[in-house]
Biopython code that builds the backbone (N, CA, C, O; Angstrom):
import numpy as np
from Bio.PDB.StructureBuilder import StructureBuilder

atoms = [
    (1, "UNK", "N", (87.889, 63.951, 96.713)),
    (1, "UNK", "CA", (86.969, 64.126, 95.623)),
    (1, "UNK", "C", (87.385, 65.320, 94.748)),
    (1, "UNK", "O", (87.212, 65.229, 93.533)),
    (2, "UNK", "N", (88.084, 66.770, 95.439)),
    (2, "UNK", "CA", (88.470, 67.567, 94.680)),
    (2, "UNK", "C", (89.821, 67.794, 94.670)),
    (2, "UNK", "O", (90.362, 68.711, 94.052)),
    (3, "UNK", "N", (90.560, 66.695, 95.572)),
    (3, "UNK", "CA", (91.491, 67.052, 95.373)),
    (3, "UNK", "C", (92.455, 66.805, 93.482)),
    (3, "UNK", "O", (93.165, 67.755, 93.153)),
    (4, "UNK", "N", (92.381, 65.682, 92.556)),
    (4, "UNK", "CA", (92.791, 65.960, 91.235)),
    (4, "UNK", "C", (91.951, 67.268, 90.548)),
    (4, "UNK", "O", (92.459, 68.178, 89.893)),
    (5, "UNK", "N", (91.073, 67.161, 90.758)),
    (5, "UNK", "CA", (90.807, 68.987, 89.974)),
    (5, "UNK", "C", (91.594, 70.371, 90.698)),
    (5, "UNK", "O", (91.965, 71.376, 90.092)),
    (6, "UNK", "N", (91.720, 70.103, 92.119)),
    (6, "UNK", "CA", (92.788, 71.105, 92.575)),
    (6, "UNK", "C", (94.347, 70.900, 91.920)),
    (6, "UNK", "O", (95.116, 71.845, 91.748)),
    (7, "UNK", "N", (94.659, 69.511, 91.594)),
    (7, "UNK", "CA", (96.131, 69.467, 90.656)),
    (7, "UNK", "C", (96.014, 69.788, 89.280)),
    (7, "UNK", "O", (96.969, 70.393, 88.792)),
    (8, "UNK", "N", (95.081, 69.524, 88.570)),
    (8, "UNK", "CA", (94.831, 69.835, 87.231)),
    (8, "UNK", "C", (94.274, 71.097, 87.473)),
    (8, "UNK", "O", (94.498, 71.685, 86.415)),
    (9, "UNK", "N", (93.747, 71.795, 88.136)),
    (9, "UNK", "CA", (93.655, 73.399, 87.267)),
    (9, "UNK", "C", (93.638, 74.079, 88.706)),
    (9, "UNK", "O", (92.769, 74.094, 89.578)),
    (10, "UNK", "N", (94.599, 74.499, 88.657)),
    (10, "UNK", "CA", (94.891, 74.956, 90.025)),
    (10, "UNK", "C", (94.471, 76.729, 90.386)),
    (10, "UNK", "O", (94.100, 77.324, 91.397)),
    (11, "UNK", "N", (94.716, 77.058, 89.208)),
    (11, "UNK", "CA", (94.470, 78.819, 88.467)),
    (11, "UNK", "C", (92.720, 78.943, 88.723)),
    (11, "UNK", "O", (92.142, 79.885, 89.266)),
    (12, "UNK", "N", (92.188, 77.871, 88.235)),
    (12, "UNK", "CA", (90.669, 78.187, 88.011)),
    (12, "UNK", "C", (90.254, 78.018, 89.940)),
    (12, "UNK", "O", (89.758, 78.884, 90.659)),
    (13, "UNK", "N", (90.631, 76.762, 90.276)),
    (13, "UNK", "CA", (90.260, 76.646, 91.988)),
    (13, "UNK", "C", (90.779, 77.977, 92.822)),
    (13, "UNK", "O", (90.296, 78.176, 93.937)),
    (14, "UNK", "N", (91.625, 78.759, 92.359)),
    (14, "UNK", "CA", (92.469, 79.830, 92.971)),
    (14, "UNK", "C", (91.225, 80.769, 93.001)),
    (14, "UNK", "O", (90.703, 81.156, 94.047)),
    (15, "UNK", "N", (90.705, 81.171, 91.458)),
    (15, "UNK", "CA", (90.112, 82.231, 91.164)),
    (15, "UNK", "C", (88.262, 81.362, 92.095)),
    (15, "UNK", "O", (87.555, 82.174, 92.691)),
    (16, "UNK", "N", (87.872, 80.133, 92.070)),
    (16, "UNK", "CA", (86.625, 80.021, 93.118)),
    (16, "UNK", "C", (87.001, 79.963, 94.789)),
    (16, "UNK", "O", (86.201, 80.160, 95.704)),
    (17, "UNK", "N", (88.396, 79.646, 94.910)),
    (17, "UNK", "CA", (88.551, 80.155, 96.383)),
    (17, "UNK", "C", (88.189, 81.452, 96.920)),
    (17, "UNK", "O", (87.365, 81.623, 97.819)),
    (18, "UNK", "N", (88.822, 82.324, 96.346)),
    (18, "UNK", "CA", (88.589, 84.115, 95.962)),
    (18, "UNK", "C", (86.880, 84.072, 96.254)),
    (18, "UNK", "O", (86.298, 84.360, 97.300)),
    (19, "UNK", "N", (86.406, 83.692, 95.185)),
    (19, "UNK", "CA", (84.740, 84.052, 95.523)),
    (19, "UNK", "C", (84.174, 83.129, 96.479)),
    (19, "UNK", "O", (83.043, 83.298, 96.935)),
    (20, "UNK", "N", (84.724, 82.412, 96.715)),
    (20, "UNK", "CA", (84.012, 81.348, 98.150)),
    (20, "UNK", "C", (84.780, 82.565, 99.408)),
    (20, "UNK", "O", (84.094, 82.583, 100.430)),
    (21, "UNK", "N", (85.250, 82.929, 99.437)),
    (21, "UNK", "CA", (85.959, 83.589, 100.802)),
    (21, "UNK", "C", (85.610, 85.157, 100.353)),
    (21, "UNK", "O", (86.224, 85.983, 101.029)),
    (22, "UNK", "N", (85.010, 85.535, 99.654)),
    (22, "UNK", "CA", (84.092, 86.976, 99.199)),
    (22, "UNK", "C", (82.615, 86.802, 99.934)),
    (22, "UNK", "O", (81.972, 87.793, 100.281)),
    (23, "UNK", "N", (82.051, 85.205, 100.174)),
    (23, "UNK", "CA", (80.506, 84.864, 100.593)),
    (23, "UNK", "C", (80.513, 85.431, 101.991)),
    (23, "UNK", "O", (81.551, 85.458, 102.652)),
    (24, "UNK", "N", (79.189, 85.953, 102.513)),
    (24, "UNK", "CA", (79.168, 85.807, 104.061)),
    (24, "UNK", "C", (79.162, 84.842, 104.493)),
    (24, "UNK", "O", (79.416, 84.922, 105.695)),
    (25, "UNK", "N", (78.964, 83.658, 104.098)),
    (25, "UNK", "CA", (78.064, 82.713, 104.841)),
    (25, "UNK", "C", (79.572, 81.889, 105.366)),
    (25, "UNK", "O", (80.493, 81.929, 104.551)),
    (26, "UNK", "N", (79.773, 81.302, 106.435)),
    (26, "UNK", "CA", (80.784, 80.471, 107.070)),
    (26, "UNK", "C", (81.060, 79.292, 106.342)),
    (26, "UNK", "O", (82.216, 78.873, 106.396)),
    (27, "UNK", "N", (79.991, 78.500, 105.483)),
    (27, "UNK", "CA", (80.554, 77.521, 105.382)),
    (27, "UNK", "C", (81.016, 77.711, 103.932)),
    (27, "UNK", "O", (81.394, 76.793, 103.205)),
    (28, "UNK", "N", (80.954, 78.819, 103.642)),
    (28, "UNK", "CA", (81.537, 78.701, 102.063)),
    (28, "UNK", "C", (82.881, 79.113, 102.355)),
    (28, "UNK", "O", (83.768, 78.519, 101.741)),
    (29, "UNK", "N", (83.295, 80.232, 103.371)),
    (29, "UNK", "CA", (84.638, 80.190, 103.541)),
    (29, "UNK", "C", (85.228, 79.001, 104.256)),
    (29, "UNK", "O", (86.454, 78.904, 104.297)),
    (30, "UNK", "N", (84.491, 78.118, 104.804)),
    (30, "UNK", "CA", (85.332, 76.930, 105.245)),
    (30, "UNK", "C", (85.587, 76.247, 104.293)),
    (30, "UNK", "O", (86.745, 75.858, 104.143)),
    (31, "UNK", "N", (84.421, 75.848, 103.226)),
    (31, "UNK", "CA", (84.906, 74.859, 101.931)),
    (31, "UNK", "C", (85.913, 75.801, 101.467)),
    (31, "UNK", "O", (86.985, 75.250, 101.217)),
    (32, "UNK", "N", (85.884, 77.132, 101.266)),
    (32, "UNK", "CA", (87.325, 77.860, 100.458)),
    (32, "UNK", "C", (88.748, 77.397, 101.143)),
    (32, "UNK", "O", (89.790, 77.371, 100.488)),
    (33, "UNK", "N", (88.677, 77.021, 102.590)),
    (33, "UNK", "CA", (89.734, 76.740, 103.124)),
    (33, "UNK", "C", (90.545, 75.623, 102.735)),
    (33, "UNK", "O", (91.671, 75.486, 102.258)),
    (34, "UNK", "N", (89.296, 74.618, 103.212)),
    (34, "UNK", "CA", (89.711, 72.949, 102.613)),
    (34, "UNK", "C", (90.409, 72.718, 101.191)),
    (34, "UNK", "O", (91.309, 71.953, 100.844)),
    (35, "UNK", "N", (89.624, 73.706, 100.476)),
    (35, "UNK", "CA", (90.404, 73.911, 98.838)),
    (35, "UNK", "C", (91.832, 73.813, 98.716)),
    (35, "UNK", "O", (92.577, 72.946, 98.261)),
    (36, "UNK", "N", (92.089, 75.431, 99.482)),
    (36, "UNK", "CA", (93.351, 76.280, 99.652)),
    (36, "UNK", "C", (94.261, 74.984, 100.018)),
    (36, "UNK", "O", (95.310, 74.647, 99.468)),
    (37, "UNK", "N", (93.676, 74.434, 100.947)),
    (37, "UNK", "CA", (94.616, 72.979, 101.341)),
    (37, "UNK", "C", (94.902, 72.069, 100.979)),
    (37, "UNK", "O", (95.433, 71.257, 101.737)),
    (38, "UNK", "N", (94.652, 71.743, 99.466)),
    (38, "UNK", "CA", (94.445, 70.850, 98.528)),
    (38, "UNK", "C", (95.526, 71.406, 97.464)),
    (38, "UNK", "O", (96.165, 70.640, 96.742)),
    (39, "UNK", "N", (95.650, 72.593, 97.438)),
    (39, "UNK", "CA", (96.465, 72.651, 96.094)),
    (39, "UNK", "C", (97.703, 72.296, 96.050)),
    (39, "UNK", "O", (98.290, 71.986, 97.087)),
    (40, "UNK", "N", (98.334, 72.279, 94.797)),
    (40, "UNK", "CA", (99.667, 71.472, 94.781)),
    (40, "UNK", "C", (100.795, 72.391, 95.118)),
    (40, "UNK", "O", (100.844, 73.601, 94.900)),
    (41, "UNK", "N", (101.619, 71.694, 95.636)),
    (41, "UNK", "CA", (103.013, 72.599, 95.727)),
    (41, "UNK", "C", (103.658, 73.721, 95.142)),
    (41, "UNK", "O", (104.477, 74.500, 95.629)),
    (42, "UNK", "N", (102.937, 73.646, 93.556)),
    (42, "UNK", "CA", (103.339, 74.386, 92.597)),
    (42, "UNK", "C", (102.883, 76.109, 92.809)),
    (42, "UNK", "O", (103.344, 77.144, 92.326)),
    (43, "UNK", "N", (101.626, 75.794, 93.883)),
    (43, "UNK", "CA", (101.127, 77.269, 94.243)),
    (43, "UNK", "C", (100.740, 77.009, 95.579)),
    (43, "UNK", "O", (99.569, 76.902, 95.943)),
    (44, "UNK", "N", (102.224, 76.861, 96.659)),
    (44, "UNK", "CA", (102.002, 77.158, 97.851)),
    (44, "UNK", "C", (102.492, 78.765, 98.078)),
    (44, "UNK", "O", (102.660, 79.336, 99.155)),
    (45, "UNK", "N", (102.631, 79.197, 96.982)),
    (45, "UNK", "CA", (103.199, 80.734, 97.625)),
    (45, "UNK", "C", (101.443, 81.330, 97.471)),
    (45, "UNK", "O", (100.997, 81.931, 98.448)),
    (46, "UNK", "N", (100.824, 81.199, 96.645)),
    (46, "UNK", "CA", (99.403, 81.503, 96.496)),
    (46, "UNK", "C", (98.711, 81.335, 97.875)),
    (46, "UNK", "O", (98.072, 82.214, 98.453)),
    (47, "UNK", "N", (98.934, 80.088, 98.306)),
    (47, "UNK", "CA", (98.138, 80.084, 99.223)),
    (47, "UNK", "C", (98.783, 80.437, 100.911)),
    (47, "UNK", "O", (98.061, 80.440, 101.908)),
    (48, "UNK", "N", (99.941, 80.653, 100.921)),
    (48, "UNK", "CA", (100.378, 81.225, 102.258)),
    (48, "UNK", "C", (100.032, 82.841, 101.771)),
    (48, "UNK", "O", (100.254, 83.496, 102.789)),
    (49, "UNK", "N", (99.781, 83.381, 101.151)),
    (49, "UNK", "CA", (99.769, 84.543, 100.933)),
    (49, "UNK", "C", (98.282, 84.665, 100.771)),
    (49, "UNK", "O", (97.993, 85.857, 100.673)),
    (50, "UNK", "N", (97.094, 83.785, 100.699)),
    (50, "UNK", "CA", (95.701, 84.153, 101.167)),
    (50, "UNK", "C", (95.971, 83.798, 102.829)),
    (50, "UNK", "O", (95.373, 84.645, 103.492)),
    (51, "UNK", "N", (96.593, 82.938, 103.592)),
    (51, "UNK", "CA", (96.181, 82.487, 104.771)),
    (51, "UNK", "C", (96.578, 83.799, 105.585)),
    (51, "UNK", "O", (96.092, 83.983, 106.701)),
    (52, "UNK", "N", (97.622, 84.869, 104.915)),
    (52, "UNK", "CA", (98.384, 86.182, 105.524)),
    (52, "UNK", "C", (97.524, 87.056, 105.321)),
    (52, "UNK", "O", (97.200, 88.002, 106.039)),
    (53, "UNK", "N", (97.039, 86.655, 104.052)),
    (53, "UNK", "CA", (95.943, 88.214, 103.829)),
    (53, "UNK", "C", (94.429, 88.161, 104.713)),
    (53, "UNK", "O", (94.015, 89.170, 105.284)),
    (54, "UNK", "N", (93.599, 86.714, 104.743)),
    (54, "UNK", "CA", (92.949, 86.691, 105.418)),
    (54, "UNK", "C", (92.814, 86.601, 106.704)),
    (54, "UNK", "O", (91.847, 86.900, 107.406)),
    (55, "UNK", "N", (94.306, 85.975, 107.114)),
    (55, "UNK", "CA", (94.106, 86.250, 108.660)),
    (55, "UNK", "C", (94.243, 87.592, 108.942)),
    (55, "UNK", "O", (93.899, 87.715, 110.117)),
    (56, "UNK", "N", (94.556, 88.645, 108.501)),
    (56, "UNK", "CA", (94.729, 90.000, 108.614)),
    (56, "UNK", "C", (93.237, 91.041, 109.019)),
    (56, "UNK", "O", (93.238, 92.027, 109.756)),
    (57, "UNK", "N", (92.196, 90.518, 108.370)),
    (57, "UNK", "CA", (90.893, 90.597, 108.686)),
    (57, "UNK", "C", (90.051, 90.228, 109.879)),
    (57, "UNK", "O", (89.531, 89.118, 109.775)),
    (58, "UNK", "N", (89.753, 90.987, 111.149)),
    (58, "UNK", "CA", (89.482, 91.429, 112.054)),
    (58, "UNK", "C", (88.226, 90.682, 112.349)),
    (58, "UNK", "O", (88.008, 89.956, 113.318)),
    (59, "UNK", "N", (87.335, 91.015, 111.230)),
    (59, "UNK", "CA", (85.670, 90.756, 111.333)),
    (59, "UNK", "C", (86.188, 89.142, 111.195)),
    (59, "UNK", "O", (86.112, 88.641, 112.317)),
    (60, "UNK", "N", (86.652, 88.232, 110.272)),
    (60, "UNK", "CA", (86.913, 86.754, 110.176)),
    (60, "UNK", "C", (87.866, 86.031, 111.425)),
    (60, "UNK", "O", (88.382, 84.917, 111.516)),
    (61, "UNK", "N", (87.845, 86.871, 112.066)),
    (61, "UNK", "CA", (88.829, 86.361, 113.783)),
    (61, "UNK", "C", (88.091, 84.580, 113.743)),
    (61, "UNK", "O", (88.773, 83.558, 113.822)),
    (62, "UNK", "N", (86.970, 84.615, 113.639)),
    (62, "UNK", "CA", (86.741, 83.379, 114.591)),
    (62, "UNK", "C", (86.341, 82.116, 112.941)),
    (62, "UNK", "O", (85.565, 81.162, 112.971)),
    (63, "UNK", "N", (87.065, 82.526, 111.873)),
    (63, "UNK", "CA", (87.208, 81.613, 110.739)),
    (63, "UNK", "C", (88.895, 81.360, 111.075)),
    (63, "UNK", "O", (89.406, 80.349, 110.593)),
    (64, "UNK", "N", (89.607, 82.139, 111.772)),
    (64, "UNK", "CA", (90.598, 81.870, 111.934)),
    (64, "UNK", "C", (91.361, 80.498, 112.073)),
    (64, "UNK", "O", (92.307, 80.224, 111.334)),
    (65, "UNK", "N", (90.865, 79.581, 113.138)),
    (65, "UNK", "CA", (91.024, 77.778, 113.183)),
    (65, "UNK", "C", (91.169, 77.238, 112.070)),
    (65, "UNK", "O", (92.102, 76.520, 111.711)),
    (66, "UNK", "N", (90.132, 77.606, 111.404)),
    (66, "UNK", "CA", (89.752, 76.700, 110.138)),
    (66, "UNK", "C", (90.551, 77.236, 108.736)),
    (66, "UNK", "O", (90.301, 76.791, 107.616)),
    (67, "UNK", "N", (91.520, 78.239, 109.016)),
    (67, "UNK", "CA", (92.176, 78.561, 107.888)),
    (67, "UNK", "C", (93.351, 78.566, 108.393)),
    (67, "UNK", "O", (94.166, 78.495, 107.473)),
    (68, "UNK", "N", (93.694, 78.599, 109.087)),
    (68, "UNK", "CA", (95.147, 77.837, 109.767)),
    (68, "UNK", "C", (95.547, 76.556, 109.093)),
    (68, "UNK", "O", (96.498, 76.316, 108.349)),
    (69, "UNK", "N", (94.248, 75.533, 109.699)),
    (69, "UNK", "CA", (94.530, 74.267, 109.619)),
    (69, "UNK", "C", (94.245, 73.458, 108.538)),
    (69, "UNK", "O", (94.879, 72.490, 108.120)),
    (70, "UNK", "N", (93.030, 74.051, 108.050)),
    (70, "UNK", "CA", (92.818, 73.437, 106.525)),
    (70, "UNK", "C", (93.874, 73.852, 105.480)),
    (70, "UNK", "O", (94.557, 73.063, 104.826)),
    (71, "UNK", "N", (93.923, 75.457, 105.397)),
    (71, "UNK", "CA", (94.327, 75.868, 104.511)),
    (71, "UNK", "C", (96.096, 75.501, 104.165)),
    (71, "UNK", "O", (96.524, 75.592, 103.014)),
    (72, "UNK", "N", (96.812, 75.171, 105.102)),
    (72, "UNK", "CA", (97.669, 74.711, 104.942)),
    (72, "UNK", "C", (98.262, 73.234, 105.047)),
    (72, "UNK", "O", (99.436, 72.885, 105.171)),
    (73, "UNK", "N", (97.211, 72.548, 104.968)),
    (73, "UNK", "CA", (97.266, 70.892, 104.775)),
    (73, "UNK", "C", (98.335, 69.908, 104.534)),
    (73, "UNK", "O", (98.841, 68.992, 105.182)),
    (74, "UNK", "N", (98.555, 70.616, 102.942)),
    (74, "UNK", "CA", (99.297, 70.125, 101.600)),
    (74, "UNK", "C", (100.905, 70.155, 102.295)),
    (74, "UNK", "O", (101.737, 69.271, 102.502)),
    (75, "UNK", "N", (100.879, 71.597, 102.526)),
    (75, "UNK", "CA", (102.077, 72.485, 102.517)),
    (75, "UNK", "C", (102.869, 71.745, 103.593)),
    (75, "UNK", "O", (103.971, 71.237, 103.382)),
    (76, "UNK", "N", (101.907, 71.709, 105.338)),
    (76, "UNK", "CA", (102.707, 71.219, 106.319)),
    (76, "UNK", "C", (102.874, 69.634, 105.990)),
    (76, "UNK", "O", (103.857, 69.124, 106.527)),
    (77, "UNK", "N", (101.945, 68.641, 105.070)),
    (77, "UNK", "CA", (102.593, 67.442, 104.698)),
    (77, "UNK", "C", (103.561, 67.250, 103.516)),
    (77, "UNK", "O", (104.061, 66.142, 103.324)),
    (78, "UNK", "N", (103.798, 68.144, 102.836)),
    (78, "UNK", "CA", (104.475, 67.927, 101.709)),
    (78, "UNK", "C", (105.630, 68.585, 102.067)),
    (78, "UNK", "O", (106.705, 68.008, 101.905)),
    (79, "UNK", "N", (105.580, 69.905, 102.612)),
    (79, "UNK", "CA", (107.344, 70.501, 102.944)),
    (79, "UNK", "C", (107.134, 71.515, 103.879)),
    (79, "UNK", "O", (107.042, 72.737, 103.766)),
    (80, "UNK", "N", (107.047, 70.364, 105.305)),
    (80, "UNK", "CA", (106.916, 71.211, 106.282)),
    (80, "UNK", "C", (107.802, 71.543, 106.726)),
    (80, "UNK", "O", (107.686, 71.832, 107.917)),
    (81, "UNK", "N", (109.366, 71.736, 106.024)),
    (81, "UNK", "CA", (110.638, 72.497, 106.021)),
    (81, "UNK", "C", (109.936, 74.148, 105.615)),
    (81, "UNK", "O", (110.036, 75.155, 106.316)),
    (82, "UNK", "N", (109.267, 74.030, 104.357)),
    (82, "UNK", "CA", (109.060, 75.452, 103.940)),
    (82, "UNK", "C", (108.185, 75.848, 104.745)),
    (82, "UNK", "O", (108.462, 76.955, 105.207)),
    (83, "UNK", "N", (107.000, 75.301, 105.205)),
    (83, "UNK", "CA", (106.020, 75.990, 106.420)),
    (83, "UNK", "C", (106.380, 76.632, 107.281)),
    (83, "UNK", "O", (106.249, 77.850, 107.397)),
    (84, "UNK", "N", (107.072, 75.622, 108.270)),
    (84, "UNK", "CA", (108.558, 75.979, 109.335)),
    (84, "UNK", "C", (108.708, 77.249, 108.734)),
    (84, "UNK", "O", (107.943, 78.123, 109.142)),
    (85, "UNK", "N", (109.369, 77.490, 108.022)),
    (85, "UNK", "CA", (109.946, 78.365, 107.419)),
    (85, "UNK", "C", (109.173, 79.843, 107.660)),
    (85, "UNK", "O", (109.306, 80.793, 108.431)),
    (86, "UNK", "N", (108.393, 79.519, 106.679)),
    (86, "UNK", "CA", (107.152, 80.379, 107.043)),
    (86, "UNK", "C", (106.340, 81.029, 108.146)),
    (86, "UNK", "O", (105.594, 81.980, 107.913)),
    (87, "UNK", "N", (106.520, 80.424, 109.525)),
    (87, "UNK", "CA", (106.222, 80.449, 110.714)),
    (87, "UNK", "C", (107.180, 81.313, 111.530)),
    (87, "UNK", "O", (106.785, 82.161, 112.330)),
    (88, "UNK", "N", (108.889, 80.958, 111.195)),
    (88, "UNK", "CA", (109.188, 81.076, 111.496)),
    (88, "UNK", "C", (109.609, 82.699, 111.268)),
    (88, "UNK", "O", (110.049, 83.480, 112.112)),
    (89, "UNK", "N", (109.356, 82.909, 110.007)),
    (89, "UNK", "CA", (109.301, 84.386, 109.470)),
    (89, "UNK", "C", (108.422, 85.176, 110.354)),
    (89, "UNK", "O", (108.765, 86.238, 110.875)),
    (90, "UNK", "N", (107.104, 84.525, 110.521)),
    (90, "UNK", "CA", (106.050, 85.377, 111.235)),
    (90, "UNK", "C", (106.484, 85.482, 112.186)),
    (90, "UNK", "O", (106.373, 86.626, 112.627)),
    (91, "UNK", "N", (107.380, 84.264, 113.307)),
    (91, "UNK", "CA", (107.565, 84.855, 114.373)),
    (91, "UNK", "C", (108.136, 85.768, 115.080)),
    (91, "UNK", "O", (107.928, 86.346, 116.146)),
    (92, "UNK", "N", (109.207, 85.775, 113.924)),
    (92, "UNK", "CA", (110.277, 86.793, 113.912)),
    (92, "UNK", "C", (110.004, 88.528, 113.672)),
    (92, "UNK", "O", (110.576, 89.585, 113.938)),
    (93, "UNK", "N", (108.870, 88.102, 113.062)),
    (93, "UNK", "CA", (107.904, 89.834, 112.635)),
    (93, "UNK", "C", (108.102, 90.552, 113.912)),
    (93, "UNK", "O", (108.389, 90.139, 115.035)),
    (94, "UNK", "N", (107.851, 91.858, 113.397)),
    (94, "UNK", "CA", (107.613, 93.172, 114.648)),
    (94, "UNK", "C", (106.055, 92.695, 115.214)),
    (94, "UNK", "O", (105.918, 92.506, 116.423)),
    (95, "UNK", "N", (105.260, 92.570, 114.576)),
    (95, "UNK", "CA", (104.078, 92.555, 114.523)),
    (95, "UNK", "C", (103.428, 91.594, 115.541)),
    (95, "UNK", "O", (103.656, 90.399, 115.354)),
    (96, "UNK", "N", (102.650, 91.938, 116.595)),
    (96, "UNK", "CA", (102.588, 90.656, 117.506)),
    (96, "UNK", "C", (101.476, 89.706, 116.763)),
    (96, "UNK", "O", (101.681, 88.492, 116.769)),
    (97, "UNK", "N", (100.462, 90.157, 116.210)),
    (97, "UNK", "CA", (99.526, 89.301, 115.256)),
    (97, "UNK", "C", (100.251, 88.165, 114.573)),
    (97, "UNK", "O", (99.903, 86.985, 114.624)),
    (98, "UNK", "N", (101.265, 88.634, 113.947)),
    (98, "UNK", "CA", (102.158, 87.569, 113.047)),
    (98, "UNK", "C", (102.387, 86.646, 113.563)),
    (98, "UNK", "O", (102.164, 85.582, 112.986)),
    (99, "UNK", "N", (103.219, 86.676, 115.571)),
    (99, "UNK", "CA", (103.396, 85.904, 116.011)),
    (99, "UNK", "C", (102.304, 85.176, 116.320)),
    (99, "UNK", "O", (102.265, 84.024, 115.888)),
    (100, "UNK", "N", (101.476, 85.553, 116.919)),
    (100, "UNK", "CA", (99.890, 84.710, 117.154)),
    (100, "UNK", "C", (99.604, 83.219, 115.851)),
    (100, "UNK", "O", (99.322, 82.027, 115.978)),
    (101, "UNK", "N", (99.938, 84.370, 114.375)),
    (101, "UNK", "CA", (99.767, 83.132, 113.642)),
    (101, "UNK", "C", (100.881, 82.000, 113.271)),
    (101, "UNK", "O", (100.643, 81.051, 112.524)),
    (102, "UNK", "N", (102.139, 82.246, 113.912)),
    (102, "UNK", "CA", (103.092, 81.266, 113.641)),
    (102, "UNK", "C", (102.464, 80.694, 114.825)),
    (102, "UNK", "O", (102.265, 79.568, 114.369)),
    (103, "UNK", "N", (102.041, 80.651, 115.925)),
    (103, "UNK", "CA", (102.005, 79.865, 116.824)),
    (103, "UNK", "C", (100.852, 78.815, 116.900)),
    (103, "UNK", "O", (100.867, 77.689, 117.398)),
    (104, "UNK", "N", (99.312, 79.856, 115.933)),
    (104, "UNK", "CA", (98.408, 79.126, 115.808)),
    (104, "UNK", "C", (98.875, 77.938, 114.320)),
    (104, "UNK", "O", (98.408, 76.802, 114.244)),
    (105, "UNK", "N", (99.599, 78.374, 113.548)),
    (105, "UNK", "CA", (100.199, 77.686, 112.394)),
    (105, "UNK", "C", (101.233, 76.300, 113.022)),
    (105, "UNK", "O", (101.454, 75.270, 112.385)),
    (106, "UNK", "N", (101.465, 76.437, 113.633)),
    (106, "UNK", "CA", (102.412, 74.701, 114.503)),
    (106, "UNK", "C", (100.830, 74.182, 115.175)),
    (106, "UNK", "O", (100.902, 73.084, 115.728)),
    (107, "UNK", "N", (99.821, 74.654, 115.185)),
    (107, "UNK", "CA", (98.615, 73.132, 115.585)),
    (107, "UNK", "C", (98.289, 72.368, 114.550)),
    (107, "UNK", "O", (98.011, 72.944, 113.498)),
    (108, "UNK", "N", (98.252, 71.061, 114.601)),
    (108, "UNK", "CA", (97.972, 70.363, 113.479)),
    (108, "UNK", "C", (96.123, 70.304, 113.261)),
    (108, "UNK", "O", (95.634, 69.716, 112.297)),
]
sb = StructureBuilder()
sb.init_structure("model")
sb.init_model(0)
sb.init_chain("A")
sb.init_seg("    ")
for serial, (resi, resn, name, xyz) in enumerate(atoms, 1):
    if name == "N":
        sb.init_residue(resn, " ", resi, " ")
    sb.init_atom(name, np.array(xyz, "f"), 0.0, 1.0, " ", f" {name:<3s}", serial, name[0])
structure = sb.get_structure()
C-alpha cells in the first residue's frame, strides 16, 4: 500500500521515518521500520545507516528484532550481495555490538 509512495518520494518518507522513530510509542517505531524497508535501492545507504544509528541506542534494545528485519527487507531481496557486505563489515568491527548485529542481520 506504501510501498509506490516509498519509490516516488523517498526524501519525504526518510524525513516521516525520522519522526515516527522520535515517538515513544512502539508501534510507531515499528511502522517507521516497515517503511525503512520499503525504500528503493537508490537510498539503501540511508537506511543501513538508520538501522546502525538506531541499533546503537540502549533504551530501544528490545525494538531491536523489528529493525533488523523489517528495516532491511528491500536491501536483503534486492542485493543481498551489498547486505552481505554490510554484515560482513560489522563483523569484522572491533566492537562486539557490531558483531551481535551482523549476526542478528543474517535472520530473515
Amino acid at each position: 500500500m506504501l510501498t509506490p509512495f516509498c519509490d516516488e518520494s523517498p526524501e519525504l518518507i526518510l524525513k516521516i521515518i525520522d519522526c515516527l522513530w522520535d515517538e515513544p510509542e512502539v508501534e510507531m517505531r515499528e511502522l517507521a521500520t516497515q517503511l525503512l524497508g520499503r525504500l528503493p535501492q537508490s537510498h539503501f545507504k540511508e537506511v543501513i545507516h538508520r538501522i546502525l544509528d538506531w541499533s546503537m541506542i540502549e533504551s530501544d534494545a528490545e525494538l531491536l528484532p523489528f529493525l533488523h528485519k523489517n528495516a532491511s527487507t528491500t536491501i536483503r531481496q534486492e542485493a543481498p550481495d551489498q547486505w552481505l557486505a554490510v554484515l560482513n563489515s560489522w563483523n569484522s568491527a572491533s566492537e562486539p555490538w557490531l558483531a551481535k548485529l551482523a549476526i542478528d542481520g543474517t535472520i530473515p
